[in-house]
C-alpha positions in Angstrom: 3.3 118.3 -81.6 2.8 116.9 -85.4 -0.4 116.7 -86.9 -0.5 112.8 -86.9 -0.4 113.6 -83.1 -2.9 116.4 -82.7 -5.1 114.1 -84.5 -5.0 111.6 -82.1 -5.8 113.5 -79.5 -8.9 115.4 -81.2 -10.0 112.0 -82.2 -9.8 110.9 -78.6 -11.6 113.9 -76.8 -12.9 116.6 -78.5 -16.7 116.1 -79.8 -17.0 114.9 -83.5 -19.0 117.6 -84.8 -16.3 118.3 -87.5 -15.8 115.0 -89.0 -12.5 114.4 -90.5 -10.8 118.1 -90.5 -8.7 119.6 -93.0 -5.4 117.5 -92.5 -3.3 120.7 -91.4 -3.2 122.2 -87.9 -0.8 125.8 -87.7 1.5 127.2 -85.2 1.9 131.1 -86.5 1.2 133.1 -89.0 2.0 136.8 -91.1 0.1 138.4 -92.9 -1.5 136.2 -95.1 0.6 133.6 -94.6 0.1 130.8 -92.2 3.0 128.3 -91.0 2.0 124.8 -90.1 3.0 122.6 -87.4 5.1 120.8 -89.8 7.0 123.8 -91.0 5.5 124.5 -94.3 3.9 128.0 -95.6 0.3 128.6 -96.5 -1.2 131.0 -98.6 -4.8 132.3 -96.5 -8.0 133.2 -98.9 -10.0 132.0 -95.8 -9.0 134.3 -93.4 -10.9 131.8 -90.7 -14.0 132.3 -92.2 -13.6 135.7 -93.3 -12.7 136.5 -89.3 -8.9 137.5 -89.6 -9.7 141.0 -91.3 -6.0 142.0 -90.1 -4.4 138.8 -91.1 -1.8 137.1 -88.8 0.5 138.9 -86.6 -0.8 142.3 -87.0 1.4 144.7 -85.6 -0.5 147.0 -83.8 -3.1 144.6 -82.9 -1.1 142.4 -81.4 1.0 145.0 -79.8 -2.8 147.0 -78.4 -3.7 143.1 -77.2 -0.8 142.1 -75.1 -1.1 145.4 -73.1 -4.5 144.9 -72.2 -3.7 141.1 -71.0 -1.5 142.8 -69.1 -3.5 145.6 -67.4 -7.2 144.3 -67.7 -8.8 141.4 -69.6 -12.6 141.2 -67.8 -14.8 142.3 -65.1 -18.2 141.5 -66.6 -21.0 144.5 -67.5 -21.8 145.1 -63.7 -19.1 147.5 -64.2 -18.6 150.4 -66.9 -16.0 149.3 -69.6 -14.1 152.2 -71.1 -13.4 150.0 -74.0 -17.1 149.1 -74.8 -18.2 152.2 -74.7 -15.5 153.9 -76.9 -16.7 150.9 -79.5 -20.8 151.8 -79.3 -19.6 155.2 -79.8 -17.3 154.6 -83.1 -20.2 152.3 -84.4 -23.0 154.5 -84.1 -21.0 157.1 -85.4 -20.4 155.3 -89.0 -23.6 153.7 -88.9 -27.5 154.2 -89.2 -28.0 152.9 -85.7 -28.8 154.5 -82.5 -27.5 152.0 -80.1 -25.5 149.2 -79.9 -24.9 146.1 -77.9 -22.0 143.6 -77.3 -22.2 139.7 -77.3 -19.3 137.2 -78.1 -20.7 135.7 -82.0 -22.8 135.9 -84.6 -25.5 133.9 -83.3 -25.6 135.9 -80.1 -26.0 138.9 -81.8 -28.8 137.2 -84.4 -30.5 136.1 -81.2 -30.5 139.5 -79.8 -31.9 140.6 -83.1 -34.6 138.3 -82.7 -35.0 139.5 -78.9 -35.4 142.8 -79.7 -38.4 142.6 -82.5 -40.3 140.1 -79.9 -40.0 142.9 -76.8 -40.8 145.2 -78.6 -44.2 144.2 -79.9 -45.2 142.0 -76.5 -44.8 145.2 -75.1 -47.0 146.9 -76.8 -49.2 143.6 -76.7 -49.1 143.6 -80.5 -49.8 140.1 -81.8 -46.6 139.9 -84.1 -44.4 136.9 -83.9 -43.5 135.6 -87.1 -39.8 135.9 -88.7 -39.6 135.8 -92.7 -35.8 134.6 -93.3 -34.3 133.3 -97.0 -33.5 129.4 -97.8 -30.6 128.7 -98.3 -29.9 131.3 -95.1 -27.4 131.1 -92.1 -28.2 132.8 -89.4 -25.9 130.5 -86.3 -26.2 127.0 -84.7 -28.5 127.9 -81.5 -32.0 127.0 -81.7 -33.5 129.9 -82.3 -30.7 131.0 -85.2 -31.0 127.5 -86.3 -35.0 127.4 -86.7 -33.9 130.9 -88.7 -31.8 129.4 -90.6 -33.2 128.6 -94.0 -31.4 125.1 -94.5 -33.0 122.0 -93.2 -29.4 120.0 -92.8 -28.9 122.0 -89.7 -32.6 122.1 -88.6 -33.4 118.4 -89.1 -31.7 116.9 -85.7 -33.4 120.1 -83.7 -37.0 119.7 -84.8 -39.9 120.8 -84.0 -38.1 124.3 -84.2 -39.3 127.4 -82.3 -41.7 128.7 -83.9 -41.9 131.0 -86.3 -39.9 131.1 -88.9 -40.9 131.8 -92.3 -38.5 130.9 -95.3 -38.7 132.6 -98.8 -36.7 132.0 -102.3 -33.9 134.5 -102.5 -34.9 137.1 -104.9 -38.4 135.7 -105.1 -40.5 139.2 -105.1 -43.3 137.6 -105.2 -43.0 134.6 -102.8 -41.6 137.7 -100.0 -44.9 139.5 -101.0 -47.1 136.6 -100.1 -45.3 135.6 -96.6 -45.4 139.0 -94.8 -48.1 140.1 -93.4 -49.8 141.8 -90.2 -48.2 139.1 -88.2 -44.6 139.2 -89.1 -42.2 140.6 -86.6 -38.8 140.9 -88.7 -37.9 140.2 -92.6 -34.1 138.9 -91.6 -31.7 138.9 -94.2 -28.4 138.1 -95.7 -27.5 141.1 -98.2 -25.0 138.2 -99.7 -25.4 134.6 -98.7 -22.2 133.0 -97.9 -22.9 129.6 -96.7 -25.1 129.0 -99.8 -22.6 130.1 -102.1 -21.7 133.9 -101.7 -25.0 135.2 -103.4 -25.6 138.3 -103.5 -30.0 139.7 -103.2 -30.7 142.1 -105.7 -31.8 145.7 -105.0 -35.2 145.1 -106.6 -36.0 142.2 -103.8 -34.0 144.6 -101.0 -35.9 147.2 -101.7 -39.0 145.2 -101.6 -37.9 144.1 -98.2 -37.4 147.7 -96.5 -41.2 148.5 -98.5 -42.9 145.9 -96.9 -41.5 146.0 -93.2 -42.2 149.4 -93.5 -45.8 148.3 -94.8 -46.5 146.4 -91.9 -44.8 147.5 -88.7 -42.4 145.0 -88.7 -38.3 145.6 -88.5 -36.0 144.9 -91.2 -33.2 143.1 -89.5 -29.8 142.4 -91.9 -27.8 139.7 -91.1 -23.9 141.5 -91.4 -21.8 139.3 -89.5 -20.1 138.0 -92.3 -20.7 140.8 -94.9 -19.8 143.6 -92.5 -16.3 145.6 -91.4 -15.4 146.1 -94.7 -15.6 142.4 -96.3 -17.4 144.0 -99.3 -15.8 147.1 -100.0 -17.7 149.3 -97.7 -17.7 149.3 -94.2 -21.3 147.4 -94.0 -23.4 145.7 -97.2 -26.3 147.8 -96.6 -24.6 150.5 -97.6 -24.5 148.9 -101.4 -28.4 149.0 -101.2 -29.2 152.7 -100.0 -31.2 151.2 -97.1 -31.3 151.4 -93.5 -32.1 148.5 -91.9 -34.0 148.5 -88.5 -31.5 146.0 -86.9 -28.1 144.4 -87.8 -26.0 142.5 -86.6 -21.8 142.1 -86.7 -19.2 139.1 -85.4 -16.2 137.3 -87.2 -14.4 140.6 -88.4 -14.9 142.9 -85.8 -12.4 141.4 -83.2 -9.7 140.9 -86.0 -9.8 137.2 -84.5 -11.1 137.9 -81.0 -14.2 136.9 -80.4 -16.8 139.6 -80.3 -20.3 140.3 -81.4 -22.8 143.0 -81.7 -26.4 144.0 -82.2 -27.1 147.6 -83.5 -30.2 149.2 -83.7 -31.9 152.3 -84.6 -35.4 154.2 -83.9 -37.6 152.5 -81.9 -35.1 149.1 -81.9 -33.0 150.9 -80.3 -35.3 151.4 -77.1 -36.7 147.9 -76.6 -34.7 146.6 -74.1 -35.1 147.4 -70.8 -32.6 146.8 -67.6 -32.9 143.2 -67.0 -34.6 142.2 -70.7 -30.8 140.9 -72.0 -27.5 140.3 -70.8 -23.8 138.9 -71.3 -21.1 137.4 -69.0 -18.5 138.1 -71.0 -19.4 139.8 -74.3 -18.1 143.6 -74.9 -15.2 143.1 -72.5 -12.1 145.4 -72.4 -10.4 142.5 -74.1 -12.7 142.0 -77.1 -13.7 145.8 -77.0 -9.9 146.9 -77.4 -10.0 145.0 -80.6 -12.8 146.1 -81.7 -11.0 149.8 -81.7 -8.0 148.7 -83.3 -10.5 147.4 -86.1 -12.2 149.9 -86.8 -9.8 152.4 -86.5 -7.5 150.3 -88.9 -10.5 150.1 -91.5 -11.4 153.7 -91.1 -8.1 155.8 -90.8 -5.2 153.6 -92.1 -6.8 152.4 -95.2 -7.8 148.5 -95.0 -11.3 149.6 -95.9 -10.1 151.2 -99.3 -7.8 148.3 -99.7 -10.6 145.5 -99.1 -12.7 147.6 -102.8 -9.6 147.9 -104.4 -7.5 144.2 -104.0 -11.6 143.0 -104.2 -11.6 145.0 -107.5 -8.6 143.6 -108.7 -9.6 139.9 -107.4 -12.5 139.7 -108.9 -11.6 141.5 -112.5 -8.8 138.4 -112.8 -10.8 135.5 -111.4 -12.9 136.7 -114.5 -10.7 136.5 -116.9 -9.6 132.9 -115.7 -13.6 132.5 -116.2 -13.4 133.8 -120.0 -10.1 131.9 -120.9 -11.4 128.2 -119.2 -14.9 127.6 -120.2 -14.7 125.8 -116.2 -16.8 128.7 -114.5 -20.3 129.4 -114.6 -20.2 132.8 -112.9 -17.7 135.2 -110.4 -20.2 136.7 -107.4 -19.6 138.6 -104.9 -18.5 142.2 -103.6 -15.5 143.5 -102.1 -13.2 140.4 -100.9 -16.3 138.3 -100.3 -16.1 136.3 -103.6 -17.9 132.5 -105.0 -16.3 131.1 -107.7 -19.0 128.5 -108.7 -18.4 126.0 -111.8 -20.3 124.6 -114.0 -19.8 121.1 -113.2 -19.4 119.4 -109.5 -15.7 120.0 -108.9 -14.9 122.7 -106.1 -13.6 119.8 -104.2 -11.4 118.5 -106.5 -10.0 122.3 -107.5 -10.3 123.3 -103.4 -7.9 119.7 -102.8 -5.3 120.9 -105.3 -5.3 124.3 -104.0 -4.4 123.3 -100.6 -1.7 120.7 -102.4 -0.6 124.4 -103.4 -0.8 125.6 -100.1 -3.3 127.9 -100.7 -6.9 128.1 -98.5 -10.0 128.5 -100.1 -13.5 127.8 -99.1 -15.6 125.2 -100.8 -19.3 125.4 -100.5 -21.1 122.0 -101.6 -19.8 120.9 -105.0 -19.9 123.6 -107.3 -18.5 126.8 -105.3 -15.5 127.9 -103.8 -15.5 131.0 -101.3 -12.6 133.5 -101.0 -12.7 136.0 -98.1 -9.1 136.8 -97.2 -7.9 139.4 -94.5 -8.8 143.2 -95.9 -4.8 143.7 -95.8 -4.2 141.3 -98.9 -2.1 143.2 -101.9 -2.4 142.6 -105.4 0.8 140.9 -105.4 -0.7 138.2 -103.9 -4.0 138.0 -104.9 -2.0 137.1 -107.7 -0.8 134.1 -106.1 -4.5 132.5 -106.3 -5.0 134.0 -109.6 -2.1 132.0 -111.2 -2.7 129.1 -109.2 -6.3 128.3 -110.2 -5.6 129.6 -113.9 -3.1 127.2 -113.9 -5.4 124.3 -112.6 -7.7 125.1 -115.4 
């Protein structure tokens, strides 16, 4: 089918929660590159929303995939899964958590984060119920991720939200001081906001966070399911900070472009469920979990991780130099290959049109940013391709 037909069809039965798409819909893809129905090549700094870690057409990935179609794709978490436990393992193992378990997104996993600090304490019969999360936030689209979610276009058509939810300035010592307290439950945060803009906390107001759930008995629950498995250079953000959160949580990267998600916990986190307090139909199945060990084995012993800090490196070092030669850009942010490009005056639209007119995919966030996150496998070679593409445009 052409686009002018998929169109149609989309128009005629699938939901209108998107609005008018992107005018592109794509058949395959290499690498970075994508192809489109209509035959022509893009260029992929979006990586599906920094989701395709392994770009298009891995190799091994796809080869590890089709052989578990073949032998075994689900029999639900009645049953051991060789596969999910081989992932818990290899997590725990390069992580600060104890225990881990598997859902199928980032929200699922958030709400499991949010399920764990609530059991916990009504256990215990500990009046602590309150969540303090940041504006400008994203924390998923269900309604108890949405009432975390510091942005009040997504809370508007779901109100009165579950209660309670506590939202802070990013960075805003003081403000974070003043809204914990014996109450709160969680301090839930984004070590870099990518919806907002890919904003990065500082350590000062990090640190303050891990002080004060410490302080008062509460969990410090990071938010890594777009800064995690490798995005920034490291295998998770935290690890930037010197801090071990309580809780975090994983998604869009970890399956490669299956859908998986996770919540990992340490310490006492790690024991609050009990048999029967949470569960999943179809999260951590041999599927999902088999590429969740292609992942991580990819990042860990063949290099992508050490690839993601160098070709970030290199990105971000050359997107700054356009910055210094245009007079366009306000600022470069970001770590790793999770990188806003924000502009001092309202045209990321206009620069994220001509872009795609180049066949190349970029995020844009409101009017000012644009957001690059592409797979951890790009080369230099073509991270030059953006470079020279928006130097020219400026």
């Amino acid at each position: 089918m052409n686009i002018d037909e998929i169109r149609e069809l989309d128009g005629k039965y699938y939901m209108n929660t998107f609005g008018e798409r992107i005018p592109v819909a794509f058949k395959s893809g290499s690498g970075i590159k994508l192809e489109s129905t209509e035959g022509e090549t893009y260029y992929d700094f979006f990586a599906g929303i920094a989701v395709n870690c392994l770009g298009h057409g891995h190799k091994r990935l796809t080869e590890e995939l089709c052989d578990q179609v073949k032998n075994l794709m689900h029999t639900s978490s009645v049953y051991y899964i060789e596969n999910q436990a081989h992932l818990a393992k290899i997590l725990v193992e390069n992580s600060c958590a104890d225990r881990v378990f598997f859902g199928n997104t980032g929200a699922e996993a958030n709400e499991g984060a949010i399920k764990i600090a609530k059991k916990y304490f009504y256990d215990r019969g500990i009046d602590k119920t309150e969540f303090i999360t940041l504006k400008n936030s994203f924390h998923g689209r269900t309604l108890a991720t949405v009432a975390a979610t510091g942005q009040e276009k997504y809370q508007k058509p779901y109100k009165p939200l579950m209660e309670k939810f506590i939202h802070v300035e990013a960075n805003n010592c003081e403000g974070l001081s003043g809204a914990v307290g014996e109450k709160t439950a969680g301090i839930m945060l984004e070590l870099i906001q990518g919806e907002s803009g890919v904003r990065p906390l500082s350590k000062e107001f990090v640190d303050l966070a891990a002080y004060l759930a410490k302080k008062f008995n509460a969990f410090l629950i990071i938010d890594e399911v777009q800064t995690g498995i490798g995005r920034t250079g490291k295998l998770f953000a935290y690890e930037h900070y010197g801090i071990e959160p309580d809780i975090f949580t994983l998604a869009k990267g970890l399956g490669g472009g299956i859908t998986i998600g996770a919540v990992c916990a340490r310490g006492r986190a790690a024991e609050a469920f009990k048999p029967g307090d949470h569960g999943t139909t179809f999260g951590g199945n041999p599927l999902s979990t088999r590429a969740g060990l292609v992942v991580m084995d990819e990042l860990l012993n063949n290099g992508v991780l050490k690839n993601a800090e160098e070709v970030g490196s290199y990105l971000i070092s050359g997107l700054e130099s356009i910055a210094e030669r245009s007079g366009s850009i306000a600022e470069i942010r970001g770590k790793g290959l999770m990188i806003g490009v924000e502009f001092k005056e309202d045209m990321a639209k206009e620069i994220g049109n001509k872009l795609f007119d180049k066949k190349i995919l970029v995020g844009v966030v409101g009017t000012k940013v644009l957001r690059i996150v592409p797979p951890l496998i790009i080369t230099k070679n073509e991270a030059d391709i953006l470079i020279s593409a928006l130097d020219e445009l400026l």
